[in-house]
PDB file of N, CA, C and O in Angstrom:
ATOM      1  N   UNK A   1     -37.818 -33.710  23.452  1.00  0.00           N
ATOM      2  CA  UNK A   1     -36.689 -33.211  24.177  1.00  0.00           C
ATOM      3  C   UNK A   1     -36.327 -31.823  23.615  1.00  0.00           C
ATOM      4  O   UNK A   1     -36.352 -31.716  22.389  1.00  0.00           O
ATOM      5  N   UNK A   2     -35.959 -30.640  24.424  1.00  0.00           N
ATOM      6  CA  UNK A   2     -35.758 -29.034  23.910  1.00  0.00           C
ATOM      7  C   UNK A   2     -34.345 -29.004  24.108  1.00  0.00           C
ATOM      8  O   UNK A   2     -33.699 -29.774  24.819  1.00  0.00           O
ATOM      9  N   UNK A   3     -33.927 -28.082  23.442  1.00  0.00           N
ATOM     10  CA  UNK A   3     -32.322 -28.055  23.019  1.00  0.00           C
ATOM     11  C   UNK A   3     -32.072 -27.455  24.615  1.00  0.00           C
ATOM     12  O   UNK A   3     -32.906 -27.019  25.409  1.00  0.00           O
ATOM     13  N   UNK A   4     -30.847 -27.585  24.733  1.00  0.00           N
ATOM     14  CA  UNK A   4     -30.475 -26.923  26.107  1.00  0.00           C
ATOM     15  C   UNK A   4     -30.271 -25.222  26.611  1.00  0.00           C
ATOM     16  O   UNK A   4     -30.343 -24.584  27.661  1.00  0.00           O
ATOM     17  N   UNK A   5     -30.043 -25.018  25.499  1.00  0.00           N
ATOM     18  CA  UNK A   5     -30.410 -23.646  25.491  1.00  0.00           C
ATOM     19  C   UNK A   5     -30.887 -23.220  23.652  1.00  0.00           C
ATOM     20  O   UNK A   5     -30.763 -23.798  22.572  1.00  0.00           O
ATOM     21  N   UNK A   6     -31.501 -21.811  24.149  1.00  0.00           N
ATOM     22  CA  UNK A   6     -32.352 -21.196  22.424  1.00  0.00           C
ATOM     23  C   UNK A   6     -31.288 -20.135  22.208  1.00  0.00           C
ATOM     24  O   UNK A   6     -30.894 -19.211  22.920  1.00  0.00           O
ATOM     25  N   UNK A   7     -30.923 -20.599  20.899  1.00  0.00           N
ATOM     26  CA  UNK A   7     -30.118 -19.577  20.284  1.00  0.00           C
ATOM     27  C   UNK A   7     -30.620 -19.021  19.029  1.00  0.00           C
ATOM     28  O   UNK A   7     -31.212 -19.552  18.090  1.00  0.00           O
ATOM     29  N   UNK A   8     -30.166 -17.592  19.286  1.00  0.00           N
ATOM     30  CA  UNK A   8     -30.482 -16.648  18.319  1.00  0.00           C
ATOM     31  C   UNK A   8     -29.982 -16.522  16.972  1.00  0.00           C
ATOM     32  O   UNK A   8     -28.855 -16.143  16.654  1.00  0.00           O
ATOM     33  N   UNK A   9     -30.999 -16.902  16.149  1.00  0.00           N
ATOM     34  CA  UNK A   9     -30.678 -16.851  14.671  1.00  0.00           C
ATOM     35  C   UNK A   9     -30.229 -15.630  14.242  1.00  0.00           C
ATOM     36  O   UNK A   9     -29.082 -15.507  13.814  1.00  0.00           O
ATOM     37  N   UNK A  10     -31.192 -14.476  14.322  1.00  0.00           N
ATOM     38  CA  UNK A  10     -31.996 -13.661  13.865  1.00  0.00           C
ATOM     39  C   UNK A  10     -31.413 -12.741  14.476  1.00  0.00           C
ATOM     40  O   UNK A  10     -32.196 -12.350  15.341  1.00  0.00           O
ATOM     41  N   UNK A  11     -30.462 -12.162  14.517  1.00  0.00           N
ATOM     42  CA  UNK A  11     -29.702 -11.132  15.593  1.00  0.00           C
ATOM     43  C   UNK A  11     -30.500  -9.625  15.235  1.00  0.00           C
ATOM     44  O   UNK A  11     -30.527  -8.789  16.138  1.00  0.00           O
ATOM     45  N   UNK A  12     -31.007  -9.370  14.190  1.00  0.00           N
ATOM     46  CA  UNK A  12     -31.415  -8.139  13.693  1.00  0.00           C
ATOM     47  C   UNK A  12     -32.906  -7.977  14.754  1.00  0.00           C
ATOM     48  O   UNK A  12     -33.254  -7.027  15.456  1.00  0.00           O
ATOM     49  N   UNK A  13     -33.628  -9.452  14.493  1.00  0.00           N
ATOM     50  CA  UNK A  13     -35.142  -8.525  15.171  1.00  0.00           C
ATOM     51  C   UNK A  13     -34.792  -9.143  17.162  1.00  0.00           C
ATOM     52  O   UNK A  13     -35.416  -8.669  18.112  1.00  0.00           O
ATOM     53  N   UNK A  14     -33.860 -10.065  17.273  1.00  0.00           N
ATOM     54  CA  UNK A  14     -34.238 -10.392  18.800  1.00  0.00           C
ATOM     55  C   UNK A  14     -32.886  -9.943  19.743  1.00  0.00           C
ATOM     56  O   UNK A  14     -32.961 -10.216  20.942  1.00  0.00           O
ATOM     57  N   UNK A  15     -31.322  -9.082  19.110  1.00  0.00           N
ATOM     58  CA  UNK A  15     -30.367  -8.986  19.506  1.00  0.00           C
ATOM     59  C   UNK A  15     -30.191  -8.015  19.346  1.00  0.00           C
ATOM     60  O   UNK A  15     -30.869  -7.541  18.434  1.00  0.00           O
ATOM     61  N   UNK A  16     -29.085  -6.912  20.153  1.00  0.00           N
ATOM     62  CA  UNK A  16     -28.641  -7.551  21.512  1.00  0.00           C
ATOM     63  C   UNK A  16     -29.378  -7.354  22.804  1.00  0.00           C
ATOM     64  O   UNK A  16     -29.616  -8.151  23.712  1.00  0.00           O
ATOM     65  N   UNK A  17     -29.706  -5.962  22.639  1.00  0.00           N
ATOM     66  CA  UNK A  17     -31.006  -5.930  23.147  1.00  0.00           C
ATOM     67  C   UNK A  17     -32.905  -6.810  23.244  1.00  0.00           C
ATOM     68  O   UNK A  17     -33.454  -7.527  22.406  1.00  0.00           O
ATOM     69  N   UNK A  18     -33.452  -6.290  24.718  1.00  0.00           N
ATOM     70  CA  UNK A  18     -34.772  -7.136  24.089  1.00  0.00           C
ATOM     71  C   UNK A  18     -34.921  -6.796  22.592  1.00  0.00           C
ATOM     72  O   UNK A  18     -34.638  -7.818  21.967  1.00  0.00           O
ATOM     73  N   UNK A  19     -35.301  -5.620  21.610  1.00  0.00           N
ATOM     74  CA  UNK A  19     -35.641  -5.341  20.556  1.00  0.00           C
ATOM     75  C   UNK A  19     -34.232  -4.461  19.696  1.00  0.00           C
ATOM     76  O   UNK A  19     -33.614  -3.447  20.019  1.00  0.00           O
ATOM     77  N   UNK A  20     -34.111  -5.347  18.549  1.00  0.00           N
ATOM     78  CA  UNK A  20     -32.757  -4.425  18.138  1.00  0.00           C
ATOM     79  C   UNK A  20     -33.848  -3.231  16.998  1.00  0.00           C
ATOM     80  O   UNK A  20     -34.485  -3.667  16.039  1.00  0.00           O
ATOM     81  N   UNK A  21     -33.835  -2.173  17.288  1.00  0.00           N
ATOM     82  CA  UNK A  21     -34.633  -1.808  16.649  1.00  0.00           C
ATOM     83  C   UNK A  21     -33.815  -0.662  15.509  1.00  0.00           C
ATOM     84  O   UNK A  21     -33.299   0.419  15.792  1.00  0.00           O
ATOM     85  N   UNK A  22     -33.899  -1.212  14.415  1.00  0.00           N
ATOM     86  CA  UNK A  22     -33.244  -1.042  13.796  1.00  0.00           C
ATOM     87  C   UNK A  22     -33.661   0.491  12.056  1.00  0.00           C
ATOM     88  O   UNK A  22     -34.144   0.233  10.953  1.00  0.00           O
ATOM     89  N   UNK A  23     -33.224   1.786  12.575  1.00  0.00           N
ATOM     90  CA  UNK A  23     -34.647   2.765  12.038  1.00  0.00           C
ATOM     91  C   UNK A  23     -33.984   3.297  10.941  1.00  0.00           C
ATOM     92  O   UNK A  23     -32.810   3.646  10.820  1.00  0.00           O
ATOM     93  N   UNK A  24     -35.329   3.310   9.811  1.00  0.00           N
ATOM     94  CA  UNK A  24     -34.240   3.789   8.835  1.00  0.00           C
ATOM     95  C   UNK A  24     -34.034   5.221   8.539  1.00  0.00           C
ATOM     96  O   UNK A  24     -34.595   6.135   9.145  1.00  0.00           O
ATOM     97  N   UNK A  25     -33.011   5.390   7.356  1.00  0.00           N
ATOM     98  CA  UNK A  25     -32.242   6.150   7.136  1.00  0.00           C
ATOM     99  C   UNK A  25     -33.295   7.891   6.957  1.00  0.00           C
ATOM    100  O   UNK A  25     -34.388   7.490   6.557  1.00  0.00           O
ATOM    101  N   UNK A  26     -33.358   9.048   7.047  1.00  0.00           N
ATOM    102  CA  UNK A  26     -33.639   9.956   6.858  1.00  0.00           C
ATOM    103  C   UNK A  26     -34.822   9.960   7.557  1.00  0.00           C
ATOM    104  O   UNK A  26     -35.094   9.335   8.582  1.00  0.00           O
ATOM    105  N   UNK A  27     -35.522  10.738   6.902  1.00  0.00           N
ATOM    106  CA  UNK A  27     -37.103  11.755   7.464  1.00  0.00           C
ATOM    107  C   UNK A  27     -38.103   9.904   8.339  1.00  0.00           C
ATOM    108  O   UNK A  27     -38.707   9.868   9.411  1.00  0.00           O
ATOM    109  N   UNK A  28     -37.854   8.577   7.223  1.00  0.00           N
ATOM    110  CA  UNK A  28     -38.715   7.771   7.438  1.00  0.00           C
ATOM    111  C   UNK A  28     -37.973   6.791   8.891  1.00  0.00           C
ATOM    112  O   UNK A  28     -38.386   5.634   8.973  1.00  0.00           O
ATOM    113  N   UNK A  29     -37.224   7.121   9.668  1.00  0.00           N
ATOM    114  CA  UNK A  29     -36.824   6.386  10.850  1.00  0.00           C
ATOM    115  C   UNK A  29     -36.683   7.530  11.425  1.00  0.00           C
ATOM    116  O   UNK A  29     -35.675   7.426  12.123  1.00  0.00           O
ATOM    117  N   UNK A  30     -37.242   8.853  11.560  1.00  0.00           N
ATOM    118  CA  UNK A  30     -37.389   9.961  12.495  1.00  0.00           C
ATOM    119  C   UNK A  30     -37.764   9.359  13.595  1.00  0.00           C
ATOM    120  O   UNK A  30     -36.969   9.307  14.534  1.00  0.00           O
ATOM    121  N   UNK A  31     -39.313   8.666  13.721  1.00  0.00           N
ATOM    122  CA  UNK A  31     -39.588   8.144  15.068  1.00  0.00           C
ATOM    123  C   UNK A  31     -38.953   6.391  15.810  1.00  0.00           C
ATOM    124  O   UNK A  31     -39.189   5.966  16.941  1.00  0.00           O
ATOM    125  N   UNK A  32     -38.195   5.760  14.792  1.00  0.00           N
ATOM    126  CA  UNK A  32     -37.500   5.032  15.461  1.00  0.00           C
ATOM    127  C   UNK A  32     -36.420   5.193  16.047  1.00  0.00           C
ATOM    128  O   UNK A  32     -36.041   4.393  16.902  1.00  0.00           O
ATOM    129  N   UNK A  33     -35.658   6.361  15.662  1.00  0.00           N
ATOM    130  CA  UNK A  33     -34.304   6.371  16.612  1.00  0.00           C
ATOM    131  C   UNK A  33     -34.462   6.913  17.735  1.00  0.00           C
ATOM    132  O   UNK A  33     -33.491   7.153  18.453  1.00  0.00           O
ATOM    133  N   UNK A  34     -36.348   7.352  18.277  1.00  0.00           N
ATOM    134  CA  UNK A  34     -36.521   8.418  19.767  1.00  0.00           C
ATOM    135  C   UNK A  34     -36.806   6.844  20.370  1.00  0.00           C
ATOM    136  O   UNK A  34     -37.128   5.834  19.744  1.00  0.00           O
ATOM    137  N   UNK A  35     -36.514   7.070  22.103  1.00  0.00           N
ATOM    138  CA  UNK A  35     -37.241   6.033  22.926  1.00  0.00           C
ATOM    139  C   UNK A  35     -38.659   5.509  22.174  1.00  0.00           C
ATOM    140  O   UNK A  35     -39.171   6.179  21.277  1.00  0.00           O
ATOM    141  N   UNK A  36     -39.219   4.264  22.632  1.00  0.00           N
ATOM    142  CA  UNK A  36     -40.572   4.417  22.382  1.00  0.00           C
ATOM    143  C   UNK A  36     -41.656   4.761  22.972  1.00  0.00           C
ATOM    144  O   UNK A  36     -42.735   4.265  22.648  1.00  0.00           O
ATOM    145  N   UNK A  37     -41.514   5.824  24.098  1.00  0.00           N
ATOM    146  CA  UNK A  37     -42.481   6.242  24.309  1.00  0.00           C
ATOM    147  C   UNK A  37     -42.624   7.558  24.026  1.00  0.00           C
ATOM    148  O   UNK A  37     -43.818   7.851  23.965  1.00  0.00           O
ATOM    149  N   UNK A  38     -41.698   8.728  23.773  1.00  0.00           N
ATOM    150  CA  UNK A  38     -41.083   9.280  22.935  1.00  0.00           C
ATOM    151  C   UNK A  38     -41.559   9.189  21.757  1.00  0.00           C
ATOM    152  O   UNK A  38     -42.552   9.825  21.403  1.00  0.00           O
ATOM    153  N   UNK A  39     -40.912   8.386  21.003  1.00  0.00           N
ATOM    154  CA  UNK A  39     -41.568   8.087  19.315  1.00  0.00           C
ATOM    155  C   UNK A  39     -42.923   7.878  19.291  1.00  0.00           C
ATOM    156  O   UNK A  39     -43.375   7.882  18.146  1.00  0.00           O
ATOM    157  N   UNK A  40     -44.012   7.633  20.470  1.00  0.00           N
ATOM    158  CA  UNK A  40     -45.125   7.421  20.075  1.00  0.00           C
ATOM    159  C   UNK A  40     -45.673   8.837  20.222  1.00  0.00           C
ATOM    160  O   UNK A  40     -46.320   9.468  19.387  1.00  0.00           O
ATOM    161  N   UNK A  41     -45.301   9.206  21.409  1.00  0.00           N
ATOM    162  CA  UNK A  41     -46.070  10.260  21.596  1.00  0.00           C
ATOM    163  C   UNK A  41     -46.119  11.711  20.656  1.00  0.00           C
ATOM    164  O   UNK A  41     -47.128  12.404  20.524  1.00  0.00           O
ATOM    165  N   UNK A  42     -44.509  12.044  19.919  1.00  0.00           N
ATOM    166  CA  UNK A  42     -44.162  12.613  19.108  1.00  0.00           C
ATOM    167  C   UNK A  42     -45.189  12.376  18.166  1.00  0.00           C
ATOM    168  O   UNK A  42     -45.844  13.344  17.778  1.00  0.00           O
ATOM    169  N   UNK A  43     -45.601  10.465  17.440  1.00  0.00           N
ATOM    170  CA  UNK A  43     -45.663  10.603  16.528  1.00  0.00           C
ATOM    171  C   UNK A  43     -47.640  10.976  16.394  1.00  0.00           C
ATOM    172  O   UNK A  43     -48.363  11.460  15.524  1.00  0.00           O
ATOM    173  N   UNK A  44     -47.832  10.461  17.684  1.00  0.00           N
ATOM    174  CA  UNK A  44     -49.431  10.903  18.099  1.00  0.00           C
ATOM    175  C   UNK A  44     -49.721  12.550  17.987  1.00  0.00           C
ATOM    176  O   UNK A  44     -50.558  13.180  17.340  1.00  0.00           O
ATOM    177  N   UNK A  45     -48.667  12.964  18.896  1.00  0.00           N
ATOM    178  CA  UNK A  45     -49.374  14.676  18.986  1.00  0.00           C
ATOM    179  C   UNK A  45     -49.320  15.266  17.098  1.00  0.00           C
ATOM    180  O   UNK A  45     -50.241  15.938  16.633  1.00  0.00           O
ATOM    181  N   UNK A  46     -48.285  14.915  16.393  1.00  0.00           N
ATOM    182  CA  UNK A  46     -47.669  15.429  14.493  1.00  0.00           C
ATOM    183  C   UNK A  46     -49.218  15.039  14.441  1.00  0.00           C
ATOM    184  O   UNK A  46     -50.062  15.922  14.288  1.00  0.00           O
ATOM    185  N   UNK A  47     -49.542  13.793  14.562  1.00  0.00           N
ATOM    186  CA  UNK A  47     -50.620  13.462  13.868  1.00  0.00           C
ATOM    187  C   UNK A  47     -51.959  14.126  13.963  1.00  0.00           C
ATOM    188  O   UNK A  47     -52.836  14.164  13.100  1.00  0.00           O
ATOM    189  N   UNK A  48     -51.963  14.762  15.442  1.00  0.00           N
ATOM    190  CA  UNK A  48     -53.273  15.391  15.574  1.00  0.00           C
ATOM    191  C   UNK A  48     -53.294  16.756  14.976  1.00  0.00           C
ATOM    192  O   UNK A  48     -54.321  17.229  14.487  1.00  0.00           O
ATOM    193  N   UNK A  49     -52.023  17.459  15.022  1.00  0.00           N
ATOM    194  CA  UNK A  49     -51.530  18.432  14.788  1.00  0.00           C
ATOM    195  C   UNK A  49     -52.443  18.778  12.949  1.00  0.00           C
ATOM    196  O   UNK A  49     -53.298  19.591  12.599  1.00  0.00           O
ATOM    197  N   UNK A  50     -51.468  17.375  12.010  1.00  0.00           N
ATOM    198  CA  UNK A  50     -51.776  17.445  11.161  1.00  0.00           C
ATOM    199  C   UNK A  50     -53.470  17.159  10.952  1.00  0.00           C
ATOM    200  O   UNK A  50     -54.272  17.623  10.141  1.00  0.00           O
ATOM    201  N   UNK A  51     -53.562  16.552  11.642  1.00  0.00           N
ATOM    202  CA  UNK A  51     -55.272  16.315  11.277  1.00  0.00           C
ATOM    203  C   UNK A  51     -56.187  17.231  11.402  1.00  0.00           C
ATOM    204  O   UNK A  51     -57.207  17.402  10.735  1.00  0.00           O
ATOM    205  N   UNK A  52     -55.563  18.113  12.747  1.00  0.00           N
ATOM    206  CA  UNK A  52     -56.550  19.865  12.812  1.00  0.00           C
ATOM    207  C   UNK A  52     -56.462  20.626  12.001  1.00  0.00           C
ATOM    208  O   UNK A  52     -57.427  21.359  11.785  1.00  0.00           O
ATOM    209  N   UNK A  53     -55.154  20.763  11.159  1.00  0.00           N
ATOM    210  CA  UNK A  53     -54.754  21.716  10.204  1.00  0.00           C
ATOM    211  C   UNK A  53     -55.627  21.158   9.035  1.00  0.00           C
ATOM    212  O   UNK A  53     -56.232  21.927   8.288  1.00  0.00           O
ATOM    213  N   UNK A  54     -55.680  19.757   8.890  1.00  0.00           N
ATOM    214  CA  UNK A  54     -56.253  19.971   7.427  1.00  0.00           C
ATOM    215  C   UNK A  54     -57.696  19.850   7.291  1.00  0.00           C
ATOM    216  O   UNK A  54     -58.417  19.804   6.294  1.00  0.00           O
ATOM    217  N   UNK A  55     -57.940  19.809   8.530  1.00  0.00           N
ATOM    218  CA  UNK A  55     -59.702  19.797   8.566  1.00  0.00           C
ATOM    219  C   UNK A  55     -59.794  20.951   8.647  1.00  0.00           C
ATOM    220  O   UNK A  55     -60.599  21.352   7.805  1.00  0.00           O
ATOM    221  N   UNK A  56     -59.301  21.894   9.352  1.00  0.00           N
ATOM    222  CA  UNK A  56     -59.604  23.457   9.246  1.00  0.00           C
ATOM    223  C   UNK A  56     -58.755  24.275   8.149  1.00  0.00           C
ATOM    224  O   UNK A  56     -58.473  25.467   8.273  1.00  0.00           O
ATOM    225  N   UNK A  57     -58.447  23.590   7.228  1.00  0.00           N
ATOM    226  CA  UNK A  57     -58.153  23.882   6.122  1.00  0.00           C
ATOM    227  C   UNK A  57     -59.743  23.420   5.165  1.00  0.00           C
ATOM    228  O   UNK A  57     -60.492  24.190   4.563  1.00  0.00           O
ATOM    229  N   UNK A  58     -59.807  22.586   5.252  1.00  0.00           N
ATOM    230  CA  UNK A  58     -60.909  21.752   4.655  1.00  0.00           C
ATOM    231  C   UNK A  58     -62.332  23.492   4.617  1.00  0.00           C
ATOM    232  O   UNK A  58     -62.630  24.385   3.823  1.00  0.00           O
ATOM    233  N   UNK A  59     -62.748  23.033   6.048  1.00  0.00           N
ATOM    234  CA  UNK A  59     -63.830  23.702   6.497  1.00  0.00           C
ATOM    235  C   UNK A  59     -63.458  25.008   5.740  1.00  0.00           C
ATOM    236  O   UNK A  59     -63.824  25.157   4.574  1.00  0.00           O
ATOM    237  N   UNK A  60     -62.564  26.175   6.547  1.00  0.00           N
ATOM    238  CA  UNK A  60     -62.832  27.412   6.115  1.00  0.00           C
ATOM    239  C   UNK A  60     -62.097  27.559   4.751  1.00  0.00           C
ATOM    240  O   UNK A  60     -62.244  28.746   4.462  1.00  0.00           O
ATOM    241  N   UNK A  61     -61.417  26.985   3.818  1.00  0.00           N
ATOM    242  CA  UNK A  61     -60.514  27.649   2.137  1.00  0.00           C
ATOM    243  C   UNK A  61     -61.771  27.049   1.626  1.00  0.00           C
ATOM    244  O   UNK A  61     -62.663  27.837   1.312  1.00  0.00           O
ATOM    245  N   UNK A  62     -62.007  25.605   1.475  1.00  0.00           N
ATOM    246  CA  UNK A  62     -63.105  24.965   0.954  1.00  0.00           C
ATOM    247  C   UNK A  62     -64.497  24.754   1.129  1.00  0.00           C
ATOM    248  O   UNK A  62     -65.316  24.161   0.427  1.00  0.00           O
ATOM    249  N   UNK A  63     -64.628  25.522   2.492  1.00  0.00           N
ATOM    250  CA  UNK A  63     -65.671  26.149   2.829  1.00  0.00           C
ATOM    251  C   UNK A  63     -67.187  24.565   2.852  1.00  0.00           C
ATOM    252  O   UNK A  63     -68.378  24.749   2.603  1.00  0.00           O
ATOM    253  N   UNK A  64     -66.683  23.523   3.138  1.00  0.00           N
ATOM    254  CA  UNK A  64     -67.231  22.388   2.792  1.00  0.00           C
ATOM    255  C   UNK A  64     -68.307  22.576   1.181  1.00  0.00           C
ATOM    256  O   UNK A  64     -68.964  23.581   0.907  1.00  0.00           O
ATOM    257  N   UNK A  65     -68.260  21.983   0.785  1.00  0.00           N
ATOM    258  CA  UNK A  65     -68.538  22.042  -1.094  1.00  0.00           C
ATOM    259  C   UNK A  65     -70.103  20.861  -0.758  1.00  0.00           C
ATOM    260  O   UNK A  65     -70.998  20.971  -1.595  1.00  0.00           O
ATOM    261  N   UNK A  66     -70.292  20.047   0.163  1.00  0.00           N
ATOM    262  CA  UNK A  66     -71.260  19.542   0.105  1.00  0.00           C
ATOM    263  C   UNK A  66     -72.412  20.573   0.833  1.00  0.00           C
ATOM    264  O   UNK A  66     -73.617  20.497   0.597  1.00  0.00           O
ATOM    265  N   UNK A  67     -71.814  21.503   1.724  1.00  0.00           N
ATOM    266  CA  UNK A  67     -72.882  22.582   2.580  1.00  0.00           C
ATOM    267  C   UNK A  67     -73.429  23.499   1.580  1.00  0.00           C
ATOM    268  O   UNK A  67     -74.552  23.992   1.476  1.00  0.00           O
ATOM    269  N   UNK A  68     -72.080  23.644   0.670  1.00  0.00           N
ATOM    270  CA  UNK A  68     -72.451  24.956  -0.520  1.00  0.00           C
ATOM    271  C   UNK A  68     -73.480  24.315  -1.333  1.00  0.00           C
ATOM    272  O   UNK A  68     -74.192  25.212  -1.787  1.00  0.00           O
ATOM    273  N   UNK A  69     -73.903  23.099  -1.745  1.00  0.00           N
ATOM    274  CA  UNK A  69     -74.698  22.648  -2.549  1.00  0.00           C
ATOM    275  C   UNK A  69     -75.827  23.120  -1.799  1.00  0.00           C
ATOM    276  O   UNK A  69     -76.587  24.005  -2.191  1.00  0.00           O
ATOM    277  N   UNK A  70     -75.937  22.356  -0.443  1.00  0.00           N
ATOM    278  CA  UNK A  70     -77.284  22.117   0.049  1.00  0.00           C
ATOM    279  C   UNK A  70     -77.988  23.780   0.162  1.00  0.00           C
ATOM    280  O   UNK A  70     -79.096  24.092  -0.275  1.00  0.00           O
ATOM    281  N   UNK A  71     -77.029  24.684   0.853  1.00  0.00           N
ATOM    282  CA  UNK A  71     -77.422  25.894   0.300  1.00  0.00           C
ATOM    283  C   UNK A  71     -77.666  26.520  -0.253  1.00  0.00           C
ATOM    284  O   UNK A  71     -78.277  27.529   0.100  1.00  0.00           O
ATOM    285  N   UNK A  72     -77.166  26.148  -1.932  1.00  0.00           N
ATOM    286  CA  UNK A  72     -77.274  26.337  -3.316  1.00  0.00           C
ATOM    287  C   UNK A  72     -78.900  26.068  -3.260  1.00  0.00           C
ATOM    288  O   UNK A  72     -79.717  26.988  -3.270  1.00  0.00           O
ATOM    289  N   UNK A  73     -79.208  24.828  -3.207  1.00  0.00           N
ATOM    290  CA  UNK A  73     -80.398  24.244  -3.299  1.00  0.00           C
ATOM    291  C   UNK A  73     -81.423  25.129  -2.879  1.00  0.00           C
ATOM    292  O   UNK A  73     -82.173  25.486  -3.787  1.00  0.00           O
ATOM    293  N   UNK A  74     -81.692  25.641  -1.596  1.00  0.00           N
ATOM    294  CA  UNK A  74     -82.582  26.050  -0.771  1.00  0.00           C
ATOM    295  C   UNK A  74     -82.804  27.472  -1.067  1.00  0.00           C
ATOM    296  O   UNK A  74     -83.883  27.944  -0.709  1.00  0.00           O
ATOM    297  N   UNK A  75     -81.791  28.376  -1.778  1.00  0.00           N
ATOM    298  CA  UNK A  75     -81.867  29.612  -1.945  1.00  0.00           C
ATOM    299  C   UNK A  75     -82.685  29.548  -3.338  1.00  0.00           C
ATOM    300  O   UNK A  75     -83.688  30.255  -3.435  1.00  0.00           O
ATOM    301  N   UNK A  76     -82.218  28.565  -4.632  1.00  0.00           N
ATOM    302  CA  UNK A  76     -83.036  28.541  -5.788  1.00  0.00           C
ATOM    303  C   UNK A  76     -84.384  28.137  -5.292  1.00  0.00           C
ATOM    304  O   UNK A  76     -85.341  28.786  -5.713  1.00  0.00           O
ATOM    305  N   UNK A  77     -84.617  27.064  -4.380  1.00  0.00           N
ATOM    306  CA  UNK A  77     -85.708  26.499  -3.872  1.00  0.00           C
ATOM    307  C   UNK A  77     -86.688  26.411  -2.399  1.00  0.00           C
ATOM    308  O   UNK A  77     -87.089  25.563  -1.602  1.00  0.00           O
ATOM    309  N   UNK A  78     -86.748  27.551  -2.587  1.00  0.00           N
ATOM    310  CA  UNK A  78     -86.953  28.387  -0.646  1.00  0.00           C
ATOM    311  C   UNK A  78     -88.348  27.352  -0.314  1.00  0.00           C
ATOM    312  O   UNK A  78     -89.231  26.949  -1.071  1.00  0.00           O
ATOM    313  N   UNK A  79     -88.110  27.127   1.169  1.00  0.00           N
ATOM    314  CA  UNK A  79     -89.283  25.972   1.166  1.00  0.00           C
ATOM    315  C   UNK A  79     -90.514  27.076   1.511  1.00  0.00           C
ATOM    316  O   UNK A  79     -90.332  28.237   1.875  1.00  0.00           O
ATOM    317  N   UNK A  80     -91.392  26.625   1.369  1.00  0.00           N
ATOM    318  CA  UNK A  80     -92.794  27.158   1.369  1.00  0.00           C
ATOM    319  C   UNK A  80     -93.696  27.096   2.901  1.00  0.00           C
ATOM    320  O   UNK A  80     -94.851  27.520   2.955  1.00  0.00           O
TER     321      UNK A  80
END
């Protein structure tokens, strides 16, 4: 037999809203207090953003360090 109606324990994750979404304080609930489609997309484009910057940081300051070897190699050791 099921109770007659389901009541909410848990007011934080299922009230009052469908999702009480609840974001925290400073820089680390930046993308919970936007809508969520909003907060995703924000947090998708930062991310690509950041991911181009540091690969093309990578490539041209560091100039990839595994290419410099293999080049290293071939100039002491010119193939024949």
């Amino acid at each position: 037999m099921s109770p007659e109606r389901i009541v909410n324990y848990n007011k934080r994750l299922y009230g009052p809203g469908p999702v009480a979404r609840l974001p925290a304080s400073g820089i680390r609930g930046y993308y919970a207090r936007m809508p969520p489609l909003q907060g995703f997309s924000m947090a998708a484009t930062h991310g690509v953003i950041l991911g181009l910057g540091v690969g093309l940081y990578y490539k041209f300051f560091m100039a990839d360090p595994d290419t410099k070897k293999i080049e290293q190699y071939y100039r002491e050791n010119p193939p024949r």
